[in-house]
N, C-alpha and C positions, 0 to 999 in steps of 0.2 A: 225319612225324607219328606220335607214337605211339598206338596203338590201348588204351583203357583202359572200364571201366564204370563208371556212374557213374548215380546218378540223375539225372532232368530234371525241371525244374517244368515242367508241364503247364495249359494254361488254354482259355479259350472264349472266339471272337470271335462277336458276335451281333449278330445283320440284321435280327429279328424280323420274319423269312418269313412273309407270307401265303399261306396256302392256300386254292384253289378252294374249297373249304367254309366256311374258318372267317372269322369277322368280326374287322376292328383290336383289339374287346375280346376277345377269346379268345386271339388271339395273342400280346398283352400278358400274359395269363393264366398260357398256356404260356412263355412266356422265364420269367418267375417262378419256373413248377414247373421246368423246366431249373434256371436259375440252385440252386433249393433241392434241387436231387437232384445238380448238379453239386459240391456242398459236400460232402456224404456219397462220393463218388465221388473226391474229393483235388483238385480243381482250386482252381487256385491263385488266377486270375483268370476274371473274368466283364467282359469290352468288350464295349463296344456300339457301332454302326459310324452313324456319321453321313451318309446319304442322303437325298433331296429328290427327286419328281415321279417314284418308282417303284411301281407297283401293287403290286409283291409283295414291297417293304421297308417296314415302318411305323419303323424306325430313325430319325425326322424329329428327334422333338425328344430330343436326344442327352441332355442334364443330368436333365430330367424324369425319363428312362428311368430312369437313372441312381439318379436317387431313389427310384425304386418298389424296381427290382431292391434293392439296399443296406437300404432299411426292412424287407424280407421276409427276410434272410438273415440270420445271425448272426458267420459270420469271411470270407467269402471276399470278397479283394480286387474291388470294384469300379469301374469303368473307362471312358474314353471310348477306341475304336479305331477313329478318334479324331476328336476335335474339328475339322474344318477350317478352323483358322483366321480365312482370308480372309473366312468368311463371316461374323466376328462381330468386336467390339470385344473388344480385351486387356482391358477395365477390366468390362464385363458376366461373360465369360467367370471372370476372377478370384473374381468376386463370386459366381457360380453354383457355384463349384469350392469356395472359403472357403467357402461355405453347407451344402455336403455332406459337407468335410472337418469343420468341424464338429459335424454331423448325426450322423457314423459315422466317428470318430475313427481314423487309422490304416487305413483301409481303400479311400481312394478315390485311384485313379490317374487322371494327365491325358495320356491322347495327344493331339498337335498334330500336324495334316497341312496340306497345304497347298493340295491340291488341292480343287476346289470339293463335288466327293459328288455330282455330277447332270450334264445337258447344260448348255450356254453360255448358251442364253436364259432358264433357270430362274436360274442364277449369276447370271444378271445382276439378274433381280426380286428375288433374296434381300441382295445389294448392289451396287448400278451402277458404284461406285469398287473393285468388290474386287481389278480388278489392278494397282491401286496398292497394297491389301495384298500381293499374291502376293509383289511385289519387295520389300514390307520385313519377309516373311516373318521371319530373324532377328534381328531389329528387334523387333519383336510379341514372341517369345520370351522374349527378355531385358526387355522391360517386364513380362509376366507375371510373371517372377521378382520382378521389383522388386515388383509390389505382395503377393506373398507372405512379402516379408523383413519384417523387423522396422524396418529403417531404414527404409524408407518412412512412417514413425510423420510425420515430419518435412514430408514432403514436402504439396504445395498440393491433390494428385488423390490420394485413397486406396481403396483397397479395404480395410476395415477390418475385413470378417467374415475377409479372408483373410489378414490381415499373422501371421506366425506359424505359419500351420498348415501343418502337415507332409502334403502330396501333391504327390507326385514326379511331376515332369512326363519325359514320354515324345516321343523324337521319331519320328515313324513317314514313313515313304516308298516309294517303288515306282520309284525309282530314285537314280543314286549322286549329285545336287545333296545330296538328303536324308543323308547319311552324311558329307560333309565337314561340314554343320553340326552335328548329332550328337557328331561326333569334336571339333570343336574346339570345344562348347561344354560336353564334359565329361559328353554325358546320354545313359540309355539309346536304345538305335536296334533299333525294331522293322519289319521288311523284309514288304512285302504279297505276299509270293511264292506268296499262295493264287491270285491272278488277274492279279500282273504278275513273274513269275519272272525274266525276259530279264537282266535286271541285279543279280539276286543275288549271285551270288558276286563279282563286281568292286564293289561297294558293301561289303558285308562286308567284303573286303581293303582297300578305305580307311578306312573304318572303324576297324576294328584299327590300321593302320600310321600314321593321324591321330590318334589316341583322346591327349586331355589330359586328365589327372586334372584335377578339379575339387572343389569342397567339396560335388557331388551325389555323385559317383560316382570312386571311385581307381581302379576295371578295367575295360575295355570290358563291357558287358553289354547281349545280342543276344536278340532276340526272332524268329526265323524262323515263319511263316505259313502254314499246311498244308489242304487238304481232307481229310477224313475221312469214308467212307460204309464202317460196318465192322456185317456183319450174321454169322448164323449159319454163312451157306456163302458162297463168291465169287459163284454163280449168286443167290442170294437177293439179294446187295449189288448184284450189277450192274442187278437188277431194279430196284430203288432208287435206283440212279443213274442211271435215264431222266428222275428228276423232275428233276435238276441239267443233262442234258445240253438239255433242251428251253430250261430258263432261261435257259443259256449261252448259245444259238440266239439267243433272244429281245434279250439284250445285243447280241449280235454285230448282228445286224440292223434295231434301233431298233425290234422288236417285241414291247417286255414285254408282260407276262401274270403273271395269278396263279401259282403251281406250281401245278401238275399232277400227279393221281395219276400213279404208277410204271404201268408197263404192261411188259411182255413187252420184251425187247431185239429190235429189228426190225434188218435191215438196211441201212435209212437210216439210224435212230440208229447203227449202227456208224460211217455212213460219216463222218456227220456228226462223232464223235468223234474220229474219225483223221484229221480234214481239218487240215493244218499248223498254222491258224491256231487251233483250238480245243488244238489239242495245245501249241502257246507258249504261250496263254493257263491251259490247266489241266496243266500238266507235275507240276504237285505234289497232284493228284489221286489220293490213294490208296483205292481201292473193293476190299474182298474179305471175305472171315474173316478170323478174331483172328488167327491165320498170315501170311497173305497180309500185310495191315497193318502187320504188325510187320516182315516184313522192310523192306517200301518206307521205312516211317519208323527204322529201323536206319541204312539206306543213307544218307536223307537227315541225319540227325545226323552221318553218319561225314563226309560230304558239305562241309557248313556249318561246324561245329563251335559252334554256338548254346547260347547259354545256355537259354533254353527256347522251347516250343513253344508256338503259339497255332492253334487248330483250328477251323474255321467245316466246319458240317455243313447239306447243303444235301438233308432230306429233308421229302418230303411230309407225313406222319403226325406228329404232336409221339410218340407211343410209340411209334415204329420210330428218330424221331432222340434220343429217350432211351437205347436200347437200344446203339445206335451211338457214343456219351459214354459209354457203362457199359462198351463193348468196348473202348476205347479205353484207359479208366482203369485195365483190368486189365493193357494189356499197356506203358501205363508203370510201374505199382506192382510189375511186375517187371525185370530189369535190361536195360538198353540198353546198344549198342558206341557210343560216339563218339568223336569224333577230337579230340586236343590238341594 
């Protein structure tokens, strides 16, 4: 492979974090001021991650989000990262997507995952038959499309706000099932490799080596999934990334919690970070200065070889994780090494 520079589109995945202080309406608030500070900043994309029964993700109701973010902005690509599927009918979800696609023409993208966004007994309240969707997963896909074509004009079940309009649907996954449908159904494929790294790079390589053009897309195009906590110094970033390593805790042991101020790096939280299990799970955690940062995501570009990056920032303060988007955006808008 040859080593070349080259720009990357750069974008934001968002969880709309609650913080120990702030209320569901503030933190709606702040994604907004994100989102509108991330437009000035060059990101490309603004997703929003679809979760259910977590204290410190208000990301619930995914299209709504969607809506707000998109009405307060003026160019940047708006998103679901993404839709899970299972949880919803193809013919609602059409209907909610034509609604926004026409709301904000040319700006709204559709991720489709497959995975439920929550534990099993919640999955199951939000739909009792959902693994009967899981299995016709591409099935659902390819009906989505239909009632976004135009031929469906014809047909007896329509989505009528959506026959027509142009948003590009997304296949996103966190392992390689995800990447042979992707590949042979022609559509982008965005990899969760912020919290399930383990099967990156072997998804990717099917990926590519499956990829059939389609009338969505003629060239593989890859979305690789990063953490980002990028402050003034390494010591200042690591401080910062106690709020993300407690959260992580908290997943890991089925004891969420709101985030948590930053505190002082301790010696448990070291341990805790270096423990195997937290280290497969955040491998693509990159915490330092605009130096630091840039080498880790240098490496992992050369690494993957992605078409662009998607970044989920897991700090406590909304003006310390602005500032961390603004470090971030400088040291894409300058040149990267990646691999071809």
């Amino acid at each position: 492979m040859t080593a070349t520079h080259k720009k990357i589109p750069y974008s934001i995945l968002e969880l709309a974090g609650v913080s120990s202080n702030t209320t569901i309406e503030q933190t709606f608030k702040n994604s907004l001021d994100l989102a509108q500070k991330a437009e000035t900043f060059g990101y490309n994309r603004f997703w929003l991650a679809e979760h259910h029964n977590m204290i410190s993700i208000a990301s619930s109701a995914t299209a709504i989000l969607i809506g707000h973010i998109a009405g307060g902005t003026k160019s940047i690509r708006v998103g679901s990262g993404g839709i899970m599927l299972p949880n919803h009918s193809p013919l609602i979800v059409s209907e909610q997507f034509g609604t926004l696609g026409n709301l904000y023409p040319g700006r709204i993208d559709l991720g489709l995952g497959r995975a439920p966004g929550t534990d099993q007994e919640t999955a199951h309240a939000i739909r009792s038959d959902r693994m009967k969707s899981v299995f016709k997963f591409p099935e659902e896909v390819r009906q989505i499309q239909q009632y976004f074509s135009t031929e469906n004009r014809i047909s007896k079940v329509r989505a009528t706000v959506a026959e027509g309009v142009a948003v590009p649907i997304y296949i996103l996954g966190s392992s390689t099932d995800s990447a042979h449908l992707a590949a042979k159904q022609g559509l982008p494929y965005a990899f969760a490799s912020h919290f399930a790294p383990g099967q990156l790079h072997e998804a990717l390589n099917i990926y590519y080596n499956q990829f059939q053009p389609s009338k969505y897309l003629k060239e593989p195009y890859t979305i690789g999934c990063i953490n980002v906590i990028a402050a003034d110094t390494d010591q200042e970033a690591e401080r910062l990334s106690t709020t993300m390593i407690r959260m992580m805790l908290g997943v890991l042991t089925n004891q969420m919690d709101y985030m948590q101020p930053p505190i002082k790096m301790t010696q448990e939280l070291k341990q805790i970070s270096q423990d195997p299990t937290f280290q497969r799970m955040m491998k693509y955690a990159f915490v330092g200065s605009k130096s630091t940062v840039e080498q880790q995501t240098s490496q992992f570009l050369q690494d993957t070889g992605v078409n662009e990056l998607m970044v989920a920032c897991y700090v406590y303060d909304h003006e310390d994780r602005v500032e961390s988007y603004r470090i971030f955006s400088d040291i894409m808008k300058e040149k990267q090494l990646v691999s071809l």
